[in-house]
SEKEDO-491583 format. One record per atom (N, C-alpha, C): y, z, x. Coordinates in steps of 0.02 Angstrom, whole numbers, plus 50000, padded with zeros to 5 digits. Example, Ala and Ser with C-alpha at 12.3 -4.5 7.8 and 13.67 -1.06 7.14 Angstrom:
# SEKEDO-491583
497165039050660 497755039050615 498355039050660 498885035450642 499475035750684 500025039450645 
This chain:
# SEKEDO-491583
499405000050042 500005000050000 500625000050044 501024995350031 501574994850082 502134997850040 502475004350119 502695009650096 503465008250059 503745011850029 504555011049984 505025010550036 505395006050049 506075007650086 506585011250085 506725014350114 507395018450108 508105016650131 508485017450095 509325015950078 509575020550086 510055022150126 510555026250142 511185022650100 511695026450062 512085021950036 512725027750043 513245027250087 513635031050138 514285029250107 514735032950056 515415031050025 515825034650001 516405035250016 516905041949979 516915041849945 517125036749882 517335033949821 516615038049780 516795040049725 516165044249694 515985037949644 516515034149601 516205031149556 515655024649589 516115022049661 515665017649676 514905019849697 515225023549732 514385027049755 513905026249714 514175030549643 513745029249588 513315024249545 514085017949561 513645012649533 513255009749577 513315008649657 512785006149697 512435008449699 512155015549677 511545020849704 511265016949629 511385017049568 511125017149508 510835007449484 511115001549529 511264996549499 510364996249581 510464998749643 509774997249660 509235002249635 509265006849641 508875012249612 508485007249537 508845003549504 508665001149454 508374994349432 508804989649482 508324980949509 508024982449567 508404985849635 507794986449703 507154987249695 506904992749657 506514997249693 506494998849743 506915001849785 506995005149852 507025012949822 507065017149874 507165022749871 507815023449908 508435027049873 509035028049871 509325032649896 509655033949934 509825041349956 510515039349976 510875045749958 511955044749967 512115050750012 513015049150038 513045054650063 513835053050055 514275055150037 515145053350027 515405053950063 515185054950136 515645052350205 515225051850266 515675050750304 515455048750380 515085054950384 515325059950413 514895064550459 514175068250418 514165067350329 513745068150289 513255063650299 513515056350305 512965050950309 512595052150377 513065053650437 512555055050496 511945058750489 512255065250472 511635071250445 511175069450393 511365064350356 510625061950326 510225056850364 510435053750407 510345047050439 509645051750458 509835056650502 509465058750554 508915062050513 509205066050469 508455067650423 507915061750394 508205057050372 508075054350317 507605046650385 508085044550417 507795040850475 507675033350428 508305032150398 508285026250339 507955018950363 507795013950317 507615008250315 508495002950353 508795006450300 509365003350304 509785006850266 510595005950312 511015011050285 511675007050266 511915007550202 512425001650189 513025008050200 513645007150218 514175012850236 514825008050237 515425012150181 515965010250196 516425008550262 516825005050256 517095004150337 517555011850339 518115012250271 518575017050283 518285023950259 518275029550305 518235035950273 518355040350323 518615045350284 519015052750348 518545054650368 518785055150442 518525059450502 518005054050517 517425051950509 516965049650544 516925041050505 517375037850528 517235029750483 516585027750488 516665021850458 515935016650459 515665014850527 516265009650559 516075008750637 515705016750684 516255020450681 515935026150709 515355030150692 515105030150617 514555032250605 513805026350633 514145020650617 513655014950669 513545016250738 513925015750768 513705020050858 513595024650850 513545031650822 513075035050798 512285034250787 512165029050739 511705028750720 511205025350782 511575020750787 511215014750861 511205019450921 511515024450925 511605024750981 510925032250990 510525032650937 510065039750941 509435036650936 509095038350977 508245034250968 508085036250920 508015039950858 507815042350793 508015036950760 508515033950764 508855030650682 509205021350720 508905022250807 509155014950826 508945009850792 508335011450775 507965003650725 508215002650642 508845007650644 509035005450567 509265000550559 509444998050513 509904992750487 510414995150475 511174992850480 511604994950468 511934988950447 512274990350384 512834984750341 513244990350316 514084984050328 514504987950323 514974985950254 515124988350212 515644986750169 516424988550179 516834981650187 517474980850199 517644978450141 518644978950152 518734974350113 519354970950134 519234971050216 519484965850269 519104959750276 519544956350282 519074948650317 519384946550374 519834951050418 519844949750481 519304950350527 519344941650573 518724940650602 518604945750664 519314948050685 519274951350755 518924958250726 518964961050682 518974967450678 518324966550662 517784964050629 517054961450617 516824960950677 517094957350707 516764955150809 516604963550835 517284965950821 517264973050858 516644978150828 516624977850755 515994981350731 515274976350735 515274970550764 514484966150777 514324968750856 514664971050885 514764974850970 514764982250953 514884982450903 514434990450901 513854994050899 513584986950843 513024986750807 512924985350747 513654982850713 513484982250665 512904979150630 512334974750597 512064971950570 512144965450521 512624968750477 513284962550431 513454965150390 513934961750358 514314965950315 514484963650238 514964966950185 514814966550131 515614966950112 515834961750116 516794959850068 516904962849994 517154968749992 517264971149937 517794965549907 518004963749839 517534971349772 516774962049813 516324964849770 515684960549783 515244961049713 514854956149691 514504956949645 513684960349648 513544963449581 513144967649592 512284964949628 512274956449604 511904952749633 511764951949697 512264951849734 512664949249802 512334956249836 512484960649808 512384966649843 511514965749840 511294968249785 510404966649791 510264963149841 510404955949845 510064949549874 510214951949968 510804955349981 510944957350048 510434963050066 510394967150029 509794972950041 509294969050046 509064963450015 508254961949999 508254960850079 508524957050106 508754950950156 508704954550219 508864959850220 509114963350265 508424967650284 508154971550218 507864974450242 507054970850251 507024963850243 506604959250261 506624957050338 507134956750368 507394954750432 507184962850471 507234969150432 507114974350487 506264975050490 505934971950415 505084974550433 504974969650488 505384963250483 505094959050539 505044960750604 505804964250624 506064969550686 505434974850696 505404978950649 504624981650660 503924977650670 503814973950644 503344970150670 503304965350747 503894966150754 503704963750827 503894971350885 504194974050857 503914983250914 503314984150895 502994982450831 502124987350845 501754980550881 502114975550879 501584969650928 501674971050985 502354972451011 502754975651087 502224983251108 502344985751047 501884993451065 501044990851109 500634986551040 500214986051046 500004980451101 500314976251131 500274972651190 500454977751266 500904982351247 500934986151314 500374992051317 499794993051263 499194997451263 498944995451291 498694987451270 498324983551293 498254981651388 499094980751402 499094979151457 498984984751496 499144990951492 498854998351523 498274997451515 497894995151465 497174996551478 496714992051521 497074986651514 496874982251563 497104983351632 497514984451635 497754990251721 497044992051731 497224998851683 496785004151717 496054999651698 495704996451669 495094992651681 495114988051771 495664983851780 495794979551839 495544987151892 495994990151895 496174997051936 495205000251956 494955000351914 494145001851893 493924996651948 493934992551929 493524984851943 493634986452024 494264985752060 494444986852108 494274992052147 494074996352118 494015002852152 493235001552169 492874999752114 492034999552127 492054992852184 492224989152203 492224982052234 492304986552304 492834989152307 492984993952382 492534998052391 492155001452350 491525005952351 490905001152359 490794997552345 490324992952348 490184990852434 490964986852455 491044985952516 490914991752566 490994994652558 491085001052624 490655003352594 489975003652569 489375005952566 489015000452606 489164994252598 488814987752637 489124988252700 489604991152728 490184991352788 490544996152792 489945000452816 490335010452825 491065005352863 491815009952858 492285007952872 493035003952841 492404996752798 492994994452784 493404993952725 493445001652701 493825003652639 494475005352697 494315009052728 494785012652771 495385007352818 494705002352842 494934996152862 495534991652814 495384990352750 495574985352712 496464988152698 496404996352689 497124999552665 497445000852740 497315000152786 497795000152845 498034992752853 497734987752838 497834979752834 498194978252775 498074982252739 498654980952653 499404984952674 499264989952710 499904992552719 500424987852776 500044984852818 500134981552879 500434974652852 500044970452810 500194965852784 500984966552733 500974970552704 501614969152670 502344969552715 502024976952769 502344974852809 502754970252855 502374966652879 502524957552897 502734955052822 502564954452774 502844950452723 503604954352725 503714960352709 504344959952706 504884955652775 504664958652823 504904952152883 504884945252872 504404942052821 504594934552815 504954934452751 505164942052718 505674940852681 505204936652606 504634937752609 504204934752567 504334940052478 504264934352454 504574938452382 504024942352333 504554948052313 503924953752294 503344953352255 503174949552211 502944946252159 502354944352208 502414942252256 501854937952310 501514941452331 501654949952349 501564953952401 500894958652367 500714957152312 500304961952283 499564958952284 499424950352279 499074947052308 498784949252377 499324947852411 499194948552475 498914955052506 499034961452470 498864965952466 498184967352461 497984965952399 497224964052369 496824960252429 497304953552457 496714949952484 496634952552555 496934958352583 497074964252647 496414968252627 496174968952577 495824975952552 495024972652545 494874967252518 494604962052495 494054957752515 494624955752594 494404952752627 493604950152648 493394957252668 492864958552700 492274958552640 492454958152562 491914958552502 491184952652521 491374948252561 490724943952551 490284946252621 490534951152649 489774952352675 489414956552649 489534958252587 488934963252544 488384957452533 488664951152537 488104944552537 487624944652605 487744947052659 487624947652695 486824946352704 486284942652746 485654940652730 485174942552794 485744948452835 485194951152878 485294956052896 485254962452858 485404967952866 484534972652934 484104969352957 483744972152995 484244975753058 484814972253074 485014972853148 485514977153119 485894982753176 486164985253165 487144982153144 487614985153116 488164980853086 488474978953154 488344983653220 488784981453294 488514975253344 487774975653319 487394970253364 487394964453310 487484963853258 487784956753198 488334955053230 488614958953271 489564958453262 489924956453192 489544961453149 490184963853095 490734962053088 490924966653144 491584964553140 492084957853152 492674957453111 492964951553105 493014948453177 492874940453209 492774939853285 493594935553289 493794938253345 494734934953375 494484929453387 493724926053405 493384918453413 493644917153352 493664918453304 493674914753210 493164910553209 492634913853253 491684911053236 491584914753170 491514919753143 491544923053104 491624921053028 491714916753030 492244912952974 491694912152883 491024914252901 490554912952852 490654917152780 490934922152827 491074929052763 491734927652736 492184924852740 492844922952709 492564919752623 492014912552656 491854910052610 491464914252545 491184916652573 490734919152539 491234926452500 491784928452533 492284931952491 492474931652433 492834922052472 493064919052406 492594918252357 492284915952356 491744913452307 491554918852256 491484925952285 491374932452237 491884933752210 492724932952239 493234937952196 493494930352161 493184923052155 493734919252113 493224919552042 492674921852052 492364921152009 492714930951940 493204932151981 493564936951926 494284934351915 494464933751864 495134928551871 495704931751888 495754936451878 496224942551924 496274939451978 495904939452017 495884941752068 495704931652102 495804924952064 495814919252079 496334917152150 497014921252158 497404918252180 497054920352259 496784927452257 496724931952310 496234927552331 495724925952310 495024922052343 495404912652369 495934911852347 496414907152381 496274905752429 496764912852439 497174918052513 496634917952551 496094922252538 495484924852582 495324918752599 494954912752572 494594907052581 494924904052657 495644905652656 495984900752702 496114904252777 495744911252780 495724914352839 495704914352887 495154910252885 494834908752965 495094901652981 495514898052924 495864891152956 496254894253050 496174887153068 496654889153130 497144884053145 497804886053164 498344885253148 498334877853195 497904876753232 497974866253258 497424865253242 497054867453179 496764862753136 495964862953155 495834869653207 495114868253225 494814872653198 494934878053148 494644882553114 494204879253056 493914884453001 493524882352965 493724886952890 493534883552833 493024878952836 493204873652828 494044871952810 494324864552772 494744860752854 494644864652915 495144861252965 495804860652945 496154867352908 496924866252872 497324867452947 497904864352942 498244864853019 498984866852965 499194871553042 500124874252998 500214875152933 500734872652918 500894873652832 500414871652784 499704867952818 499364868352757 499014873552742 499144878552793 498544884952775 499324890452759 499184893852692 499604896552655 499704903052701 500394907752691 500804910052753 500324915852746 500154918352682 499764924852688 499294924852721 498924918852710 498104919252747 498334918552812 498904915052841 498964918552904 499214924452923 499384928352879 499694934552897 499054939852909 498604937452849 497894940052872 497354939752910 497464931852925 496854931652997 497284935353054 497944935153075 498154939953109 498044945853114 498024948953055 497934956353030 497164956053061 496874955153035 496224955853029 495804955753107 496114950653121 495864948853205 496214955053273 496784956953239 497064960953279 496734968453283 496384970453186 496114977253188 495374975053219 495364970553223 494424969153269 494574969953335 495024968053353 495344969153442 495294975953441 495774979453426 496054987653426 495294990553417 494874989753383 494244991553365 493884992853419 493754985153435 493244984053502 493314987153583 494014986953565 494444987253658 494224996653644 494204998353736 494305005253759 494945007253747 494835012653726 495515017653707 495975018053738 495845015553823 496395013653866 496955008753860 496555002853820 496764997253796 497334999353725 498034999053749 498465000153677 498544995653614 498674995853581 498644991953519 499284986753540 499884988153577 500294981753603 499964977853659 499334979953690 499144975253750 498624970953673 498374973953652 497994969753592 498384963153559 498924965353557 499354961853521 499534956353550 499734957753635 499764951953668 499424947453692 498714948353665 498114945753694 498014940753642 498314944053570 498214938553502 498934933453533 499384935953565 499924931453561 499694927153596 499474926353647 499094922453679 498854915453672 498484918053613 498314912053558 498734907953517 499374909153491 499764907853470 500024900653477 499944894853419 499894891553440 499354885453427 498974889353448 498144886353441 497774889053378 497704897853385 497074901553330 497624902853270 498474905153291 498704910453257 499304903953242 499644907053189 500394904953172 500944909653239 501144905353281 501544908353330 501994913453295 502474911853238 502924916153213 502434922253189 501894923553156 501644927753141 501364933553191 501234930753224 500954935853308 501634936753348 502324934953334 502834937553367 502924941353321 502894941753226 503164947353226 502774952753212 502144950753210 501624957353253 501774963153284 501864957553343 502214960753417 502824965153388 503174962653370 503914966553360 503474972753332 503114972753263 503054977953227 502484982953267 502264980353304 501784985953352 502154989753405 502694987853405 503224988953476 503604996853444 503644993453380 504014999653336 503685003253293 502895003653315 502435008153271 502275014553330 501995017253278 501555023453364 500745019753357 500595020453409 499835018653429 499435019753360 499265029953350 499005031453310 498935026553216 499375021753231 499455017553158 499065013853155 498815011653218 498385002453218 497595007453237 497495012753241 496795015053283 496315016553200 495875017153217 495215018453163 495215026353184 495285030553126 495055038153141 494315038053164 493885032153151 493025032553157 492795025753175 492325024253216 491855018553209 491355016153190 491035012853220 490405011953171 490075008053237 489575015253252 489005009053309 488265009453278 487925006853315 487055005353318 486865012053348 485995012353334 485755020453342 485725020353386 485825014053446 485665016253514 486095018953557 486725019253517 487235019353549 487665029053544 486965031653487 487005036953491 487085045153527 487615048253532 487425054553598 487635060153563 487405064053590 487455069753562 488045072953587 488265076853526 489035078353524 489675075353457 489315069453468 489795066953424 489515068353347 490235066553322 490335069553233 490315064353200 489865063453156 489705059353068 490245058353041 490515052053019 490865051752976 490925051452910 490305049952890 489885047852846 489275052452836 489025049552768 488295052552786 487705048952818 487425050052844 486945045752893 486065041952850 486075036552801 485505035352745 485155030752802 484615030452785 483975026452794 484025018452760 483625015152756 483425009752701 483215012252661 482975016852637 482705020952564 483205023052532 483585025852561 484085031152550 484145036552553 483525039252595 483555045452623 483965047652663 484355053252648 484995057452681 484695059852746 484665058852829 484655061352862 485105067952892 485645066252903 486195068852901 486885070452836 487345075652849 487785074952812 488645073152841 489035070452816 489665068752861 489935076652885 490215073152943 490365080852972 489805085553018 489245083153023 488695085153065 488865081753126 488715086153165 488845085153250 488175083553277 488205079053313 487415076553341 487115082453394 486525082753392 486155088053445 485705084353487 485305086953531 484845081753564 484315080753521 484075087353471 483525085753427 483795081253380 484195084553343 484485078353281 484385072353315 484655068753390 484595062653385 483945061353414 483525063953430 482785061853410 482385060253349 482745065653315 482335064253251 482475058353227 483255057053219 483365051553183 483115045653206 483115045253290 482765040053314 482125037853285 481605043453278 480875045053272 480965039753202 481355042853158 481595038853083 481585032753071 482115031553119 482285025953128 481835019353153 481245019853165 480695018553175 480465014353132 480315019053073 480145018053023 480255016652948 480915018552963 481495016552892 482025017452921 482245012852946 482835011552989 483435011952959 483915016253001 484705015952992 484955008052982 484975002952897 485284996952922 485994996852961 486425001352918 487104997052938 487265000853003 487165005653054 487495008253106 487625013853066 487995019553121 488195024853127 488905026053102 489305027553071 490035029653064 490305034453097 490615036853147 490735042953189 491345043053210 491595048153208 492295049753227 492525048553297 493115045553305 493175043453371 493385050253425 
């Protein structure tokens, strides 16, 4: 049952009042409500929270115009309708109450018809006004929920990964932070940067495809190679995140990774501007945290840097590895380093701390993160390891 409208009908004059309250009350069917001045009509406005409020222009202390910015101007009663009855027809002084808020207005004296047909009209034009806030309401539920669904999706994809690649959750958000970084230096526009973000975090999703998990993740070389031999898992990235349409532009980005910048990369041979600025911002990224990774701790993250500049040219977008450089120059070390690594069991000694928990191929828990190796512990696990082998390597604190 669609509910009665309500009329505010706001006027000093008692007889008129009377006959407008009595002439709709009697063809409308609206529900009617009066108040014989300005500052009366406010105090009902706010109770009453009308459909639409018709209000003289002239009345002491609180006029028509002013009871209109009033009304517009309180989130309770902004979605009213407001019409004004004058019995001016100066255009300037109308302009000044349509910049208030007015709604439109009503040229006294007026016929009793005239008046109906403006209510009908009016308050047809405000259910419409409501109908597009509960579409506004109900499209911005929708789009929160789809957030927080995307937000879900994303989160298990990163969990997924860094269960296939102790590390590169940890990996992907130092490269998302890194990456926007450089994007703001190319001055790249914000709208772009959230992509690029994603495809920083992302990246690494197609080696959960991965088709030989016997060897450990350090003797595969896992990790992303500064050769851009490596280049198999990009594809195989793309191919998993375009198949979510979210996430189409990002598997782009990723796909074009391992291009190299004179055209000898893979998999399409894109040279310069045909390989899009992000995906070079990320084979940079990416190749630089495999450097910092691999190199002895002696080795700083700016000698890393200059080793990618090196390339520059040939593997990298020259402008991108200078402003690398700049931004490693003005970082501290501790920004580009891994709190943990990730080696093979052989590479095991005692002393060092779990980062992780330490599973089998079954999934038997050997260890828990935060366990310090002993000489027995790393026998046993060896003994284990034998027989239901540690696939992906060790995670351990550096």
């Amino acid at each position: 049952m669609t509910p009665v409208a309500t009329v505010l009908l706001v006027e000093d004059d008692a007889k008129t009042l009377r006959a407008f309250r009595e002439l709709l009350r009697r063809h409308g069917g609206f529900r009617v409500e009066t108040a014989t001045n300005g500052r009366e009509g406010w105090e009902e406005a706010q109770r009453l929270v009308p459909d639409l409020i018709v209000s003289d222009l002239e009345m002491p202390e609180v006029d028509g115009f002013e009871l209109c910015r009033l009304v517009k101007g309180s989130p309770a009663t902004a979605a009213s309708m407001f019409v004004v009855l004058t019995a001016h027809a100066d255009t300037a002084l109308k302009v000044a109450g349509l910049n208030l808020g007015v709604d439109d207005y009503l040229t006294k004296p007026l016929e009793a018809s005239e008046l109906i047909a403006k209510v009908r009209a009016t308050l047809r034009i405000k259910a419409l006004h409501d109908e597009i806030r509960a579409d506004r309401a109900t499209l911005a539920t929708l789009h929160a929920e789809l957030a927080g669904s995307f937000d879900h999706l994303l989160a298990l994809l990163v969990h997924l990964l860094d269960l296939r690649v102790p590390g590169a959750a940890l990996r992907g958000q130092r490269l998302a932070v890194a990456a926007v970084r450089l994007a703001v230096r190319f001055e790249m526009p914000e709208e772009y940067r959230r992509d690029l973000e994603l495809g920083a975090m992302l990246h690494e999703i197609g080696r959960i495809a991965d088709t030989a998990p016997e060897d450990s993740a350090v003797e595969r070389g896992l990790e992303p190679e500064v050769s851009g031999g490596d280049w198999r898992y990009t594809v195989a990235s793309a191919a998993i995140l375009s198949g979510i349409e979210r996430l189409r532009p990002v598997a782009e980005l990723v796909g074009c990774i391992s291009e190299n910048w004179d055209g000898t990369g893979f998999p399409g041979h894109m040279r310069q501007g045909q390989i899009p600025l992000r995906s070079r911002i990320l084979r940079v990224l990416a190749d630089f945290s495999a450097e910092v990774e691999r190199t002895s701790p002696g080795v700083t993250p700016r000698q890393s840097a200059a080793h990618l500049a090196s390339r520059g040219g040939t593997w990298y977008d020259p402008m991108v590895v200078s402003q690398l450089e700049a931004l490693v120059q003005e970082s501290p070390d501790w920004e580009w380093r891994a709190s943990h690594r990730r080696i093979s069991i052989a590479e095991l000694e005692a002393g060092m701390r779990l980062a992780d928990d330490l599973l089998t191929s079954s999934g038997t828990k050997l260890l828990s993160a935060g366990a310090t190796l002993t000489g027995s512990s790393l026998e046993a696990i060896r003994r284990r390891h034998l027989s239901d082998p540690v696939v992906y390597g060790v995670l351990v604190d550096q």
